[in-house]
Structures are given as C-alpha cells and as structure tokens.
ZARO-795733 format. One record per residue (C-alpha): z, x, y; residue number from 1. Coordinates in nm, 3 decimals. Layout:
BEGIN
- Z  X  Y  NUM
...
***
This chain:
BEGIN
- 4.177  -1.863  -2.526  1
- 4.178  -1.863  -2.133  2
- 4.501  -1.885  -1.970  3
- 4.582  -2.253  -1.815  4
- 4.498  -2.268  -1.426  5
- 4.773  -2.293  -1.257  6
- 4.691  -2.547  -1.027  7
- 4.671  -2.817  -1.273  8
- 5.028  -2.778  -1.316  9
- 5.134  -2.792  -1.016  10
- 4.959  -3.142  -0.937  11
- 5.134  -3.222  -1.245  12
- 5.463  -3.094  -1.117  13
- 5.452  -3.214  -0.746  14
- 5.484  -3.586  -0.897  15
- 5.793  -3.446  -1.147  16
- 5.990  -3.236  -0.870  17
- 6.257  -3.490  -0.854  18
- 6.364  -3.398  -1.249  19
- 6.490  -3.022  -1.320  20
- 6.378  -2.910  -1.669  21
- 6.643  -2.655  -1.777  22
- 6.488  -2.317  -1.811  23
- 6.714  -2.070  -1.986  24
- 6.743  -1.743  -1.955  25
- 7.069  -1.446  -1.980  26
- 7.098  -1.538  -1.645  27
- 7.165  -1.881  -1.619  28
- 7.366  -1.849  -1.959  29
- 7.558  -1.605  -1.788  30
- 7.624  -1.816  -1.423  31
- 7.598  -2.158  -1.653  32
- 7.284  -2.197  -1.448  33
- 6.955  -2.446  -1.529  34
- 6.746  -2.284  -1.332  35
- 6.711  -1.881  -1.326  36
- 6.699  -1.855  -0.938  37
- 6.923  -1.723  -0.662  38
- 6.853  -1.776  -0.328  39
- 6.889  -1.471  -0.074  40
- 7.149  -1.443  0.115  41
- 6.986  -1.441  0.445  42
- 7.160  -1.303  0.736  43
- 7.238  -1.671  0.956  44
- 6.936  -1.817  0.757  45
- 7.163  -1.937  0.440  46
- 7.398  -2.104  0.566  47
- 7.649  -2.328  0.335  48
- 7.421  -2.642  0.369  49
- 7.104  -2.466  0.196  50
- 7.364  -2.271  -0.093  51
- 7.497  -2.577  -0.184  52
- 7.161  -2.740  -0.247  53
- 7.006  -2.441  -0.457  54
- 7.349  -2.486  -0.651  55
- 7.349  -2.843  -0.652  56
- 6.960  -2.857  -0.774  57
- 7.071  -2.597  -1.080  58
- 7.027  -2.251  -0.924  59
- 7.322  -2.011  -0.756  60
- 7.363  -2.054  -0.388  61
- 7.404  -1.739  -0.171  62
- 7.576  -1.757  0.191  63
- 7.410  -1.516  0.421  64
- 7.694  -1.299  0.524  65
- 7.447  -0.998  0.668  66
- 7.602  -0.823  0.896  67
- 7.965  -1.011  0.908  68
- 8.079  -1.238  1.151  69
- 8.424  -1.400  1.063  70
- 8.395  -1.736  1.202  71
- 8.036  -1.790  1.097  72
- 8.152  -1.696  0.747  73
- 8.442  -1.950  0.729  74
- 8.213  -2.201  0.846  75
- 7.939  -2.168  0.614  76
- 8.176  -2.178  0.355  77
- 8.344  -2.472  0.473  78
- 8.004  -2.623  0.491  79
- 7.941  -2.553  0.112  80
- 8.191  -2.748  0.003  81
- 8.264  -2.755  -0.361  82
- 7.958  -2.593  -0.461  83
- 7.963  -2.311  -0.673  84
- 7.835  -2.054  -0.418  85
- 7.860  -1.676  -0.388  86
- 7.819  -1.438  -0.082  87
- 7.590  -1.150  0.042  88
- 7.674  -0.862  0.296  89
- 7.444  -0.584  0.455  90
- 7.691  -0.322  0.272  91
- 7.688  0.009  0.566  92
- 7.748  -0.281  0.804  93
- 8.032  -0.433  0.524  94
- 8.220  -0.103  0.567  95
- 8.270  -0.089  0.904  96
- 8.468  -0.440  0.908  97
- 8.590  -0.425  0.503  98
- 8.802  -0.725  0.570  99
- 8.506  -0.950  0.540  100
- 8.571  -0.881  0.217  101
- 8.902  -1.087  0.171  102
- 8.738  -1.352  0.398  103
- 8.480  -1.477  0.152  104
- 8.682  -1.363  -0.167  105
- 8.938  -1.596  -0.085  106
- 8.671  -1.847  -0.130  107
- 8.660  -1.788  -0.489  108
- 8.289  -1.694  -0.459  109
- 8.068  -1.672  -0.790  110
- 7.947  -1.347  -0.683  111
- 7.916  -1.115  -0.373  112
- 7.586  -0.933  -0.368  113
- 7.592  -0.559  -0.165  114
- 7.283  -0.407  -0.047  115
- 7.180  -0.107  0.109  116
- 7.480  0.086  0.067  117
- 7.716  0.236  -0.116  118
- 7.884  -0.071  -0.374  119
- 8.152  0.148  -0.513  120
- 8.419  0.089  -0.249  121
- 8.406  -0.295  -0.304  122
- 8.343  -0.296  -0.664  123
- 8.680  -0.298  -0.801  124
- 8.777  -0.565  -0.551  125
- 8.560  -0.822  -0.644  126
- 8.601  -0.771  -0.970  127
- 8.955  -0.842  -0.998  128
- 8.922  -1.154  -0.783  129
- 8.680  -1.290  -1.066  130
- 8.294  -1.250  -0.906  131
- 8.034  -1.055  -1.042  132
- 7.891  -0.773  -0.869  133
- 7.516  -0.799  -0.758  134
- 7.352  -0.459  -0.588  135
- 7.033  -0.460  -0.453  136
- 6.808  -0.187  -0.506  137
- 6.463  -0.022  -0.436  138
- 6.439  0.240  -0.653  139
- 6.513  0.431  -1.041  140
- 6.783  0.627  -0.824  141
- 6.933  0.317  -0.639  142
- 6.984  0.150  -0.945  143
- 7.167  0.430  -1.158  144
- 7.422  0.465  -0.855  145
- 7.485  0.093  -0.900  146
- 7.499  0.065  -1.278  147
- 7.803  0.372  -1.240  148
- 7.952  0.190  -0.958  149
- 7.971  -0.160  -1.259  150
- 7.701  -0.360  -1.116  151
- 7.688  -0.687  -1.303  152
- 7.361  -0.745  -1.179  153
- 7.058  -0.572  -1.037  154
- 6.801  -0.729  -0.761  155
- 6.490  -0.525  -0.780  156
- 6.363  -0.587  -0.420  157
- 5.941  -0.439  -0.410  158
- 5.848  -0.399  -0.080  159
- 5.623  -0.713  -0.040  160
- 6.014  -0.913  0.067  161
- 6.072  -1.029  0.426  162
- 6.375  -0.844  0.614  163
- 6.516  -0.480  0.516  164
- 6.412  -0.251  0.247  165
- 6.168  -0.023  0.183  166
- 5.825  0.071  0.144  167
- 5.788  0.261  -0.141  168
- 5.749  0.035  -0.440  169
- 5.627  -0.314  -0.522  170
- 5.793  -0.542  -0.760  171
- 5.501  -0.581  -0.992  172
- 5.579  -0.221  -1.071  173
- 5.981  -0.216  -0.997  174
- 6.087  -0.477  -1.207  175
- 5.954  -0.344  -1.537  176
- 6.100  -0.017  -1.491  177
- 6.448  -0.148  -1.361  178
- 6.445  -0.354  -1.648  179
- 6.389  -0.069  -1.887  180
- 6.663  0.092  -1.727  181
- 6.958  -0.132  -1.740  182
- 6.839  -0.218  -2.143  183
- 6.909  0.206  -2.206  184
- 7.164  0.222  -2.005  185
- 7.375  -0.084  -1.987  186
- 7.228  -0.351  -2.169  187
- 7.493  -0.613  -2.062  188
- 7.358  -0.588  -1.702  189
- 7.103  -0.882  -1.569  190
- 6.822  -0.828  -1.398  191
- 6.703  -1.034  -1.076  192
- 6.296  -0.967  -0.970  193
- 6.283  -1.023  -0.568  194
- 5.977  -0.980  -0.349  195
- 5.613  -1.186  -0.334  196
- 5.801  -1.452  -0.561  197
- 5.748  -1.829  -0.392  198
- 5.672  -2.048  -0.654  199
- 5.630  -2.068  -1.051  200
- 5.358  -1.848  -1.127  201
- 5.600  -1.616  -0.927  202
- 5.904  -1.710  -1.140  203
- 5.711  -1.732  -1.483  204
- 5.569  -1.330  -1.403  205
- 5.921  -1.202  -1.308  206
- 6.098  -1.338  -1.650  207
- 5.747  -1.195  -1.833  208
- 5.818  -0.855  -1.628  209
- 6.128  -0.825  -1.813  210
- 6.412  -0.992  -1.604  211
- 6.638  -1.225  -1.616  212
- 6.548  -1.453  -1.318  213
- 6.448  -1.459  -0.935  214
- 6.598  -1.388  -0.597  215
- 6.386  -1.627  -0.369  216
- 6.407  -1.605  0.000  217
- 6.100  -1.679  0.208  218
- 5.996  -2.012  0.045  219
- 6.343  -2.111  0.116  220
- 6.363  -2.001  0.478  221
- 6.122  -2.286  0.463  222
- 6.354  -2.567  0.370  223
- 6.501  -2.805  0.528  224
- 6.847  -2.714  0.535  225
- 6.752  -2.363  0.633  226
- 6.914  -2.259  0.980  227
- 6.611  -2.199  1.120  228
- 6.443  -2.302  1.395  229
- 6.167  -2.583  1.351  230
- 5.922  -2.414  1.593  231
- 5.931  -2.055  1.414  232
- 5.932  -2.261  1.079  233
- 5.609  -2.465  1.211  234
- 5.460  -2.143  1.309  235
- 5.493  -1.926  1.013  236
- 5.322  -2.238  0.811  237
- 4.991  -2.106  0.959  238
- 5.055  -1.752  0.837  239
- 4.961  -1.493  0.552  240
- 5.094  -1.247  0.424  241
- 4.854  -1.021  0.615  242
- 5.027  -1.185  0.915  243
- 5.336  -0.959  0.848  244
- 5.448  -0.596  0.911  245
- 5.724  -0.364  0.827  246
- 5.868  -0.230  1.128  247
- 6.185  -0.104  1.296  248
- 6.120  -0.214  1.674  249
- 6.386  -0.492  1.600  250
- 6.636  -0.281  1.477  251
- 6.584  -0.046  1.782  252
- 6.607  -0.354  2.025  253
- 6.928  -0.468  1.922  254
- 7.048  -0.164  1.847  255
- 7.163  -0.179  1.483  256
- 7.183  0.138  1.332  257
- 6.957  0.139  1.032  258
- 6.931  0.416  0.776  259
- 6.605  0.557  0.854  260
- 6.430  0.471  0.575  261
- 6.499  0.133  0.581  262
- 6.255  -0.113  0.756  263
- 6.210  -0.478  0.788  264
- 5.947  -0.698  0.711  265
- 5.830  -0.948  1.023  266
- 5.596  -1.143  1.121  267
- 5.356  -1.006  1.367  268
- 5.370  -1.140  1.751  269
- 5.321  -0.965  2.046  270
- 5.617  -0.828  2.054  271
- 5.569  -0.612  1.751  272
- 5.225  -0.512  1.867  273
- 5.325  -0.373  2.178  274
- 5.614  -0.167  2.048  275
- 5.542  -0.114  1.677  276
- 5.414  0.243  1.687  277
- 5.556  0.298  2.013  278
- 5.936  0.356  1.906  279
- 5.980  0.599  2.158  280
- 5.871  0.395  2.429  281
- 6.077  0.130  2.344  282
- 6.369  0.341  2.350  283
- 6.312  0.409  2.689  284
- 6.256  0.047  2.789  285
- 6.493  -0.124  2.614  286
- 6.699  -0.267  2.876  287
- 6.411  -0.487  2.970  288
- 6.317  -0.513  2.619  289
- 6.652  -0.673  2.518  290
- 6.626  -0.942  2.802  291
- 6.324  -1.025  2.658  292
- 6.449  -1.020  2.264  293
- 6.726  -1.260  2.419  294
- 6.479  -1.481  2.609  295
- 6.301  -1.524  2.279  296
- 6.571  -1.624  2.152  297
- 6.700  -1.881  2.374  298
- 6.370  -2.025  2.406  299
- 6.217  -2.031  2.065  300
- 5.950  -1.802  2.212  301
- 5.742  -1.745  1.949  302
- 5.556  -1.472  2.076  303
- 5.911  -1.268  2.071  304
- 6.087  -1.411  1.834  305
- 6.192  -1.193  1.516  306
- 6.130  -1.415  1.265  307
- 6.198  -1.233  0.954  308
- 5.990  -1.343  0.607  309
- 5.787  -1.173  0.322  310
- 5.445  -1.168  0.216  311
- 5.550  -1.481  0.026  312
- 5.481  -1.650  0.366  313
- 5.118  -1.695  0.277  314
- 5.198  -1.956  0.022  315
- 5.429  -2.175  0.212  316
- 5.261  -2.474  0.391  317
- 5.558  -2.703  0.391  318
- 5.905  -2.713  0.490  319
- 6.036  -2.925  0.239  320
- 6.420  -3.000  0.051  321
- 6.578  -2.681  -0.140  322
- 6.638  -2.922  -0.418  323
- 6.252  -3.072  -0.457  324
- 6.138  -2.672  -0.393  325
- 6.399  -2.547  -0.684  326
- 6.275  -2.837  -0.887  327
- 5.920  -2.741  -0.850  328
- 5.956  -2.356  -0.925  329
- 6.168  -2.404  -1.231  330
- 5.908  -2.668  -1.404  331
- 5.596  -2.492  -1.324  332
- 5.765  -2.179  -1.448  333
- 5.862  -2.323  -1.775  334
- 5.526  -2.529  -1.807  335
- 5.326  -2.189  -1.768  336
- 5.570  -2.000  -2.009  337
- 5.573  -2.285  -2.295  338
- 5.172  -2.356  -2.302  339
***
C-alpha cells in the first residue's frame, strides 16, 4: 500500500486546528502533557506570552533565558502567569552569572534546559528544587557527559536548527542513535528530536526515529506571540531553507565568546555576505560594524538584522497563534501515525 499524502491531511486538519487530539507518548506521560512538543527556549524570542500558549494549547512552554538577563527573566515569568512553564539558559554563559539560577528556580519551573556546556554544576540544584533536567546535545559524546551528569532528558539538536550548534550531524541521523543510547544506558531518560521539525510530518518522523517528542523553534518564532519583530517575521515568510547559513560573524560582532566550534544558523542578508568568510576582516572593522549591527537593530533593517531561524524556515508561510500551530502539528502527527 502507498503511504497517505500528506497534504490531504493537512486540508483536513487546517479546518480541525481549533480541537487538540491527545497524542501520547513517555513524554507527555511524563510532563502530563497532550501534545509531545516543547517549544525552544529562544534567547528574547520566547518570552512568557508564547510559553504560556504552547502550555496552555497542551505542550511545555520554555522561557528563553539565553544568555541571562535578570529583569527580562522576572518579567517573562511574570508574563506566564500560572502556566506550567520551564526555563532555558546558554549554559558557558549560565556560569558566569550562576545566580540566574535561583532567579527562575524560584519560579517553580517544570524544567530548566542547559545547552552547550557543562550541566553538572547545576544539576543537583535543580533537582532538589523539583525540575527535570533537559541537556542539549550534538553528538554520541555530548550525550554520555549528560546522561553521567543525571540528565532527565536529552534534545538531539542536527544541524539543520536555527541559532547555535553545530555542523556535524543532522537529526535524521542523530536522533536514532541518541535514542539507542539513552535505551542501553539509561532507559528512564526521554528523548526530544530538534532540528528541520515544523509541522506533523516533522513530529510523526521524530516519534518514528525513536524519541519521545519534539523541540520546535522556528515555526514558532513565527507566531504571534513571538517577540519578534513583524518586519523580520514578514520577511523570513519569503524564505527557504537555502536562504540560511551557519556562521559566526554575529558572534564576532557582538562580541560573545563562542566555543569555536559552535556556530549559528541565520538567515542570509547582506550583512552575512560581506563578512561571512571574512572573519578576519571583520575583526578589524568591528567598531563600524557594531554601529551598524545596532542600526539594524533599531531600525528593523532587514538587510542587517540577525534574525536567527532553521532550515525549518522554508515551510513557514504564516505567522499564525501558538495554540492553532500546536493544534495543527499534534493532529497531523497523530493522523499520519494512526492510518
């Protein structure tokens, strides 16, 4: 028999987005979940609005800590409400400023998810305030040092997400092996697929891969409660994902000191094809570079602009409610895996 095309569910489902079919997993057993998908915590992209609405619509709501910013973080939280939302933190950045920490912990959090980094110094902390540990990771060797350190849950990031990680593997390939792993090793430990995943066919081939649900980001940079601005939204409607590029020259221009094998995924602009594979030169021009990075800024110029998102991108044409996008995922998902 030939498998279903896909689009015929999802004219089916775009007229049934309002109504969340339940679609179990460990995962949302585990979180008491109906829908097997975590939103990234996007550094000043999820903000408390958009966790609250992934939580609200069934998944688990991340607040983007990133690099840590106190007042931004109280904030966001505040603006959560009484969701059931958890926290993420760019970890090397985490342990320079460890009080953070305390700041969304004492938000009773449902879980705090480290990446790139060392988790071991914050394990035993969140685990005694009550959260579950989720670590990030790119690699066989990234995910042992988190299963020792007591991850409760892996993210196997391939290299086709927007912002940091690496090159090396995709998650077609990752998540499989990952998988593998944590069954040998420490079956009790879930397993989250992120990178390329935007919508149910997405979903339904990360649970078939072996885990236990999703980490979305880039279809949800496109909501509406994103904090994003509408012009970069508008603009990365018209891209693909051959539109984006892994780079450093943002890194370099606002000087945050990135392990060197880390790199984050962009869109292209002219900004990125005048430095990208000119580091050097940027180096040496960067005080006129930065007044142009903070021009971009201030003026939405989109030519400038870092606006961060995967290779996802290239199926996004709307920006539309986290709820109706959760909605949508989660049914076309479980209509593809139940035919």
């Amino acid at each position: 028999m030939s498998p279903p095309h896909p689009g015929s569910f999802f004219a089916e489902e775009s007229r049934t987005m309002s109504v969340n079919t339940p679609l179990t997993t460990r995962l949302t057993t585990a979180l008491e979940l109906t829908s097997p998908v975590v939103l990234a915590p996007m550094d000043l992209v999820s903000g408390g609005r958009l966790a609250a609405a992934v939580t609200r619509a069934g998944g688990l709501g991340m607040i983007g800590g990133g690099y840590g910013d106190r007042d931004w973080l109280i904030r966001e939280f505040a603006n959560a409400g009484q969701a059931r939302v958890g926290c993420g933190f760019i970890t090397w950045s985490l342990a320079r400023q460890p009080r953070l920490l305390d700041v969304a912990l004492d938000h009773n959090p449902v879980a705090i998810m480290l990446s790139f980094g060392d988790p071991a110094p914050f394990v035993d902390r969140i685990h005694t305030a009550g959260a579950k540990v989720i670590c990030q990771i790119h690699s066989l060797d990234d995910a042992r040092r988190a299963l020792s350190a007591g991850a409760d849950i892996l993210v196997a990031q391939g290299g086709e997400a927007g912002g940091h990680g690496t090159a090396t593997r995709s998650t077609f390939t990752l998540v499989p092996e990952i998988a593998d792993l944590a069954a040998a090793t420490a079956p009790g430990t879930l397993v989250l697929a992120a990178g390329g995943i935007a919508d149910g066919r997405g979903l339904a081939a990360a649970l078939m891969l072996g885990a236990d649900g999703a980490l979305i980001g880039t279809r949800l940079w496109a909501s509406s409660e994103a904090l994003v601005p509408g012009p970069a939204q508008r603009h990365a409607l018209e891209a693909t994902g051959d539109d984006t590029i892994r780079t450093s020259v943002y890194d370099l221009v606002r000087e945050n000191p990135w392990p060197g094998h880390y790199t984050g995924r962009v869109l292209c602009n002219a900004f990125t094809a005048r430095w990208h594979g000119h580091e050097s030169r940027l180096v040496e021009a960067l005080p006129d570079a930065q007044t142009t990075y903070r021009q971009a800024h201030a003026h939405h110029d989109l030519d400038n602009l870092n606006i961060i998102v995967g290779e996802a991108v290239g199926q996004v044409h709307d920006v539309t409610p986290a709820a109706e996008l959760l909605h949508t995922i989660t049914n076309q998902a479980h209509r593809l895996l139940t035919v």
